[in-house]
N, C-alpha and C positions, 0 to 999 in steps of 0.2 A: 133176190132169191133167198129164201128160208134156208138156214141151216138143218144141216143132215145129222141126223141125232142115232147112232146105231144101238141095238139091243144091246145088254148088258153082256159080256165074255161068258158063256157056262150058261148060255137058257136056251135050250136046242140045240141042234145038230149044229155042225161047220161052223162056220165063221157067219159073225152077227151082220146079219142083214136092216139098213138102213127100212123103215116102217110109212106109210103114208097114210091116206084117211082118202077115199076118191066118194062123190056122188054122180051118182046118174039118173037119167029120167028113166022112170018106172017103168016102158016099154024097151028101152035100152039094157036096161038091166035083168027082165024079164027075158029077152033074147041069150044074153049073157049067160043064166042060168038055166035054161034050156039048152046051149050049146056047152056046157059044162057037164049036163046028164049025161046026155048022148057020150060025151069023150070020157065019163065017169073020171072025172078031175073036180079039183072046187074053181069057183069065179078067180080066184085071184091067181090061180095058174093060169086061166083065159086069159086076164089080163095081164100076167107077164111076156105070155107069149107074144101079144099083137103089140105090147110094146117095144120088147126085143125085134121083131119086124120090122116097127116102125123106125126107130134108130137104125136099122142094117139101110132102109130104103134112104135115110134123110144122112146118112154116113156110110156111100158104100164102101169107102173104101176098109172100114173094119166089117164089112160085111154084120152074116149073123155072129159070128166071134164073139161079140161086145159081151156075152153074160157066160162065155165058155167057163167050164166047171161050177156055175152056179144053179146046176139042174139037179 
């Protein structure tokens, strides 16, 4: 597993959030970006969201908790 390399202290709001790089296929992303209009959010709120879900479902026992105060 790669190391987690966080923002620098002082570049944004809160506390420095850990950064990734994700690809997806063109129709998946397209989806993505479309369901991002609609909720007038950007893609990587989308994909915070469905991954905060996915870890509640695959660890229920922290539920959605797992990113509380990181919204």
């Amino acid at each position: 597993m790669a190391a987690l390399k966080a923002q620098r202290p002082g570049k944004g709001k809160g506390d420095a959030m850990p950064r990734t790089s994700v690809s997806f296929p063109p129709e998946v992303y397209q989806v993505l970006g479309d369901l991002a209009a609609q909720k007038k959010v950007s893609i990587g709120w989308v994909v915070r969201e469905a991954v905060e879900k996915y870890l509640g479902d695959q660890f229920p026992l922290f539920g959605t908790g797992l990113l509380k105060g990181r919204q």
